[in-house]
C-alpha positions in Angstrom: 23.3 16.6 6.8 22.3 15.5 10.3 18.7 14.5 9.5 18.3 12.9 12.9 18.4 16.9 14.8 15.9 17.6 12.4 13.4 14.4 12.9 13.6 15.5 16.3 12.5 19.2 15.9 9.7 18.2 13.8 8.6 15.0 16.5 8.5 17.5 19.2 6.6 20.4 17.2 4.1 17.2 16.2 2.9 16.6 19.9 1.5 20.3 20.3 0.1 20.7 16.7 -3.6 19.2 16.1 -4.8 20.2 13.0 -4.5 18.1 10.1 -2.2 18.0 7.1 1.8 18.1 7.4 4.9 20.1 9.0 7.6 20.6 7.5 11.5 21.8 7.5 14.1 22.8 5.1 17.1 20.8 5.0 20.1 21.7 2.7 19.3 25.2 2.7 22.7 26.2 1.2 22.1 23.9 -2.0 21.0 23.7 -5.4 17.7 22.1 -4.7 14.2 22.4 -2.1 14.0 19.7 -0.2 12.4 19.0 3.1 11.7 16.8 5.8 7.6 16.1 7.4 5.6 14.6 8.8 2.3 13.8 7.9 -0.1 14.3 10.6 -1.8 13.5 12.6 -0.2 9.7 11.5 3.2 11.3 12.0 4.5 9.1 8.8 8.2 10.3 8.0 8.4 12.3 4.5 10.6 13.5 1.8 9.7 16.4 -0.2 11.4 17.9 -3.5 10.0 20.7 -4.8 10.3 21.6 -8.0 9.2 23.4 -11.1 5.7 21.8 -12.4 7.7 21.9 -15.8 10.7 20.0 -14.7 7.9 17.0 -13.9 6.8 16.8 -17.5 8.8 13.6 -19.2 9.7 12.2 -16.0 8.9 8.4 -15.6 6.1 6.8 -13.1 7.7 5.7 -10.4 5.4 3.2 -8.1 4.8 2.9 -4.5 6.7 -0.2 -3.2 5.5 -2.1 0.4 6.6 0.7 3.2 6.9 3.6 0.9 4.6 5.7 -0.9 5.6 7.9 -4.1 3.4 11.3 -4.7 3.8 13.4 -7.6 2.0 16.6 -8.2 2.1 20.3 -8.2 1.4 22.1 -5.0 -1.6 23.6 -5.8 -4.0 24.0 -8.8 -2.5 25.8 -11.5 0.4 26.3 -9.1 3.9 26.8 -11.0 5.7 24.3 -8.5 5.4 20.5 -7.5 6.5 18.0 -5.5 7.5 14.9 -5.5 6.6 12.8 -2.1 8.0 10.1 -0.6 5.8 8.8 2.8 7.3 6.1 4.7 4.7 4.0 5.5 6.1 1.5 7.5 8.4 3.4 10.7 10.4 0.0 11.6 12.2 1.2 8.8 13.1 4.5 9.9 17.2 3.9 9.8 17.2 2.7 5.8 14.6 5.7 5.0 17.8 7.9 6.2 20.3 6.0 4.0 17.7 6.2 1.0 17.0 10.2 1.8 21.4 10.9 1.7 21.9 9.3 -1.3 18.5 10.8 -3.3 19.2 14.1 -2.1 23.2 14.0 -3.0 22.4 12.3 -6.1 19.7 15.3 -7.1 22.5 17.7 -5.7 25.2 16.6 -8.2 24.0 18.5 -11.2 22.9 21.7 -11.9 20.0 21.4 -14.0 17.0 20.9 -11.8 14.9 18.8 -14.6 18.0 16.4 -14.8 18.5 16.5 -11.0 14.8 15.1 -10.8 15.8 12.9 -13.2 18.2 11.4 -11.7 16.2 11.8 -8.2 13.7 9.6 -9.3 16.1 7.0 -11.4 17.8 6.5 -8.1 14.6 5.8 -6.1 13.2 3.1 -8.6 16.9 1.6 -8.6 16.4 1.6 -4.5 13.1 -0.3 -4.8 14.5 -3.0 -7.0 17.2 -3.3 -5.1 15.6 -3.5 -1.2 13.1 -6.3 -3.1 15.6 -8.3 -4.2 17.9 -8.1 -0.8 15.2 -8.8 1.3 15.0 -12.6 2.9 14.5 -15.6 0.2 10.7 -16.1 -0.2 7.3 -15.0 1.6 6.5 -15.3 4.6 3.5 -18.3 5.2 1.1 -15.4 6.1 2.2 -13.3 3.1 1.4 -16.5 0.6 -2.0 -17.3 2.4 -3.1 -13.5 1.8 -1.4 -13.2 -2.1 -3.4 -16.3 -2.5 -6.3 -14.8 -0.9 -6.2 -11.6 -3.0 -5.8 -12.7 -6.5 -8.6 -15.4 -5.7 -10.7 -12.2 -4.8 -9.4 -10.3 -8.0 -10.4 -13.2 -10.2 -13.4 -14.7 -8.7 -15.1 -11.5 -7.3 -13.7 -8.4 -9.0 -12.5 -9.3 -12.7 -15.7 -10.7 -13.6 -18.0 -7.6 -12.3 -14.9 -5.2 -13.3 -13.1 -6.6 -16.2 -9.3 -8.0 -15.6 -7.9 -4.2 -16.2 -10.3 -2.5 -13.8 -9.9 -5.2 -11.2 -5.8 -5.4 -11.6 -5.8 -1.2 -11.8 -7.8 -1.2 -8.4 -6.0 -3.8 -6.6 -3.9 -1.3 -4.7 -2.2 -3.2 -1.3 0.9 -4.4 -2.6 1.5 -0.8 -3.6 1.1 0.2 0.2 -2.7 1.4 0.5 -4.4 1.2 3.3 -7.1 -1.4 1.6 -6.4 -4.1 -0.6 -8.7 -2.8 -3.4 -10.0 0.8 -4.1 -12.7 0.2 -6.7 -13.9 3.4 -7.5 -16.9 4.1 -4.4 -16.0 1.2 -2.9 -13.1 -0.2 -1.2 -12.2 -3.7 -0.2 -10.3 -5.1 2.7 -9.3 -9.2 2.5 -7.9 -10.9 5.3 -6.8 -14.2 4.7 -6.7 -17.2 7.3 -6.1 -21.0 6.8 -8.0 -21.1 10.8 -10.5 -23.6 11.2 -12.6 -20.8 12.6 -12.4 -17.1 11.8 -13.2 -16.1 15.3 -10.6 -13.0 15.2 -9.6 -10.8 12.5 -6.1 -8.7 12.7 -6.2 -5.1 11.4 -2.6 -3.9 10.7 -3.3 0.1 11.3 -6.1 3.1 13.1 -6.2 3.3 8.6 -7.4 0.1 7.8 -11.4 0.5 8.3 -11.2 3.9 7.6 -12.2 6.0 4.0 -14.1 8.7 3.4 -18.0 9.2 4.1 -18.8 9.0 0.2 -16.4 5.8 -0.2 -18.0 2.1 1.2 -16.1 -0.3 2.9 -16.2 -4.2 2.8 -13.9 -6.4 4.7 -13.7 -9.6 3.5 -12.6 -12.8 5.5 -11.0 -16.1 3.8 -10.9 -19.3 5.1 -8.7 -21.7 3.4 -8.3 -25.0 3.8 -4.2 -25.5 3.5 -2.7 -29.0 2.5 0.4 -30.5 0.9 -0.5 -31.7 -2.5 -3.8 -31.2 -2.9 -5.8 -27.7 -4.1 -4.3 -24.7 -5.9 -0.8 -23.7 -5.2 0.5 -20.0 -5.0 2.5 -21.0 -8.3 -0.9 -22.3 -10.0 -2.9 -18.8 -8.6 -0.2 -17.0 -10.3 0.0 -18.5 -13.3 -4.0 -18.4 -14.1 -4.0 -14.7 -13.0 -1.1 -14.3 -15.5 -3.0 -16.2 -18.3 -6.1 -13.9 -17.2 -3.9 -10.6 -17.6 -1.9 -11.7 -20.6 -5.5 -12.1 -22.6 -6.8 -8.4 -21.1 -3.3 -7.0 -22.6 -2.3 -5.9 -18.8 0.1 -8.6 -18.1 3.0 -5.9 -16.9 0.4 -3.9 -14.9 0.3 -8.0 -12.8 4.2 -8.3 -13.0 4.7 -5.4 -11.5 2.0 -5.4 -8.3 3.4 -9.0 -8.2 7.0 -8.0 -7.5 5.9 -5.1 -5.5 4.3 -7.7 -3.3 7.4 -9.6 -2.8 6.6 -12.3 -5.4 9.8 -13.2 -7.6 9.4 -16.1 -10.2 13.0 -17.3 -8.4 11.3 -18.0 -5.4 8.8 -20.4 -7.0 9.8 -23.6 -6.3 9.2 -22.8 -2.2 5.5 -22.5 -3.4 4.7 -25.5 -5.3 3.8 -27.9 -2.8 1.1 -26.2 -0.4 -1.7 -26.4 -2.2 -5.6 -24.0 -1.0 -9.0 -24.6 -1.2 -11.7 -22.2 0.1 -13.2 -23.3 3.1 -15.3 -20.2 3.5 -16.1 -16.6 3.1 -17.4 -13.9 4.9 -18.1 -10.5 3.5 -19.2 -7.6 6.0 -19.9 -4.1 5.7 -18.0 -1.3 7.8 -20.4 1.6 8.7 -21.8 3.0 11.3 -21.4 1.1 14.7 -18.7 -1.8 13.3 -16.1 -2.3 15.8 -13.2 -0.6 14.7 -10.9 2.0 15.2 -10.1 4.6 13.5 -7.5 8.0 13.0 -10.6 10.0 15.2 -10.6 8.4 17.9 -7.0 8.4 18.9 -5.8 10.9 21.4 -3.8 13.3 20.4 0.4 11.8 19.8 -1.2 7.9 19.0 -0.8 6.4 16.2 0.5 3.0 14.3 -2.0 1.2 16.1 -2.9 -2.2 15.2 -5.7 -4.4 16.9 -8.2 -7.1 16.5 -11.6 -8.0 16.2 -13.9 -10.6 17.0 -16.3 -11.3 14.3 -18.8 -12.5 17.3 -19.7 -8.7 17.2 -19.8 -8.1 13.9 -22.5 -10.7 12.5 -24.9 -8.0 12.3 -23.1 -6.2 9.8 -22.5 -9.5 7.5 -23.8 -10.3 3.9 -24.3 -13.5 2.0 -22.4 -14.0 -1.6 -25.2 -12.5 -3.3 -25.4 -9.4 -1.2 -21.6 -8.4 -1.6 -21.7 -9.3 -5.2 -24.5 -7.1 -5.5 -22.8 -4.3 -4.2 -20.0 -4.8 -5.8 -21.9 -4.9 -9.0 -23.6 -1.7 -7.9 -20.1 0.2 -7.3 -17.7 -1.1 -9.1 
């Protein structure tokens, strides 16, 4: 299976198609199962697809998005008699192990005839994968990666639990499954970025995705300062553990676990989080519409994507809102 002849049929056949949505390729034709190679356009994101039977999905275990790859299950179309089950690599730096992953899900799923138990061992495989690439991956997050889990379970628990409920507000946090914001809340959708700068002069946006939803959906990026020091203020261990105690008493304390670990948090780890402690030093709260300095999928020419960029909130004061404003809104939408 030379996937790599086939990546390049579909990168070349990307540059001269505009519209839209995804293409796609066969691969495997002489086997037991549909599968295919895309790419999503017009962000070009590497895909798997297995198509199956809608029937052969019923039974099948969830299987979550994990940080760089997102999971899709569904039938083709309304009341179509097939589906298919997605996988979007979100993240191309990791275009080599998405190859390894894609021989071994496709030979597993080819190894027995039954196409309900080939799914089934599909998509037993995959969530094997996942555990595995978490636990492999270098001992402990990075400082940035602390400063924004910190950041985003202080804006799960202070902001959004308490307007929300702990279920709503765990069930919405989406970005350690791989979204594009850090909480989709219904209408509304929420961006945090997280700095322990003295001055929040400059905000990073990782992707053209970032600061962009639909027209119906509202967008808030939020911007933490935190003031950072070595035994003194809450810990990542001690924002962990209250957001557990939070969860445990709402009943969703697996729902945390598991966003947790997706994240890259693992209670082994623990011990290189106990010493720098966080206070909040401040917070900023603006609202994305109409004339906020962004960019977005629209306004890249044609064959540019995985952009990432950054903007100085100088030009964006006139789209800020005090506490109450934000929490209003929230209130509003959530």
């Amino acid at each position: 299976m030379n996937l790599a002849d086939v990546w390049r049929h579909l990168e070349s056949e990307s540059v001269v198609t505009a519209t839209p949505g995804r293409i796609q390729r066969r691969i495997l034709p002489e086997g037991q199962r549909d599968f295919f190679l895309g790419l999503e356009l017009p962000s070009r994101k590497r895909m798997l697809i297995f198509r199956v039977q809608a029937r052969s999905l019923s039974g099948q275990p969830d299987v979550s998005d994990s940080r760089g790859l997102a999971v899709r299950l569904a039938c083709k179309e309304p009341d179509s008699d097939l589906a298919e089950v997605t996988l979007v690599l979100m993240d191309p730096r990791h275009k080599d192990i998405f190859d390894l992953l894609i021989h071994d899900l496709v030979g597993s799923a080819e190894e027995v005839t039954g196409e309900a138990e080939g799914l089934t061992r599909f998509l037993a495989r995959l969530s094997n994968w996942q555990h595995m690439l978490r636990r492999l991956g270098p001992r402990g997050l990075s400082r940035e990666a602390q400063q924004g889990l910190w950041g985003e379970l202080w804006f799960l628990s202070q902001a959004v639990a308490p307007l929300a409920g702990f279920v709503d507000a765990i069930t919405g946090w989406r970005g350690p499954l791989g979204a594009d914001q850090d909480f989709q809340l219904g209408e509304i959708c929420v961006e945090v970025k997280t700095s322990t700068a003295t001055k929040l002069d400059r905000l990073q946006i990782a992707s053209e995705r970032q600061l962009d939803t639909p027209p119906d959906v509202t967008l808030l990026l939020v911007a933490l300062s935190l003031d950072s020091r070595i035994g003194h203020g809450q810990s990542l261990v001690e924002m962990v553990e209250s957001a557990r105690d939070m969860a445990s008493a709402a009943g969703c304390l697996h729902v945390l676990n598991d966003h947790l670990e997706q994240y890259g948090y693992i209670d082994e780890d623990a011990d290189l989080y106990r010493e720098t402690g966080y206070c909040m030093r401040s917070f900023h709260a603006y609202r994305v519409e109409q004339g906020f300095p962004r960019l977005v999928s629209g306004d890249l020419p044609l064959g540019v994507g995985d952009v990432s960029y950054s903007i100085y909130s100088a030009h964006c004061y006139r789209f800020q809102m005090d506490v109450r404003r934000a929490n209003q809104l929230l209130k509003g939408l959530v």
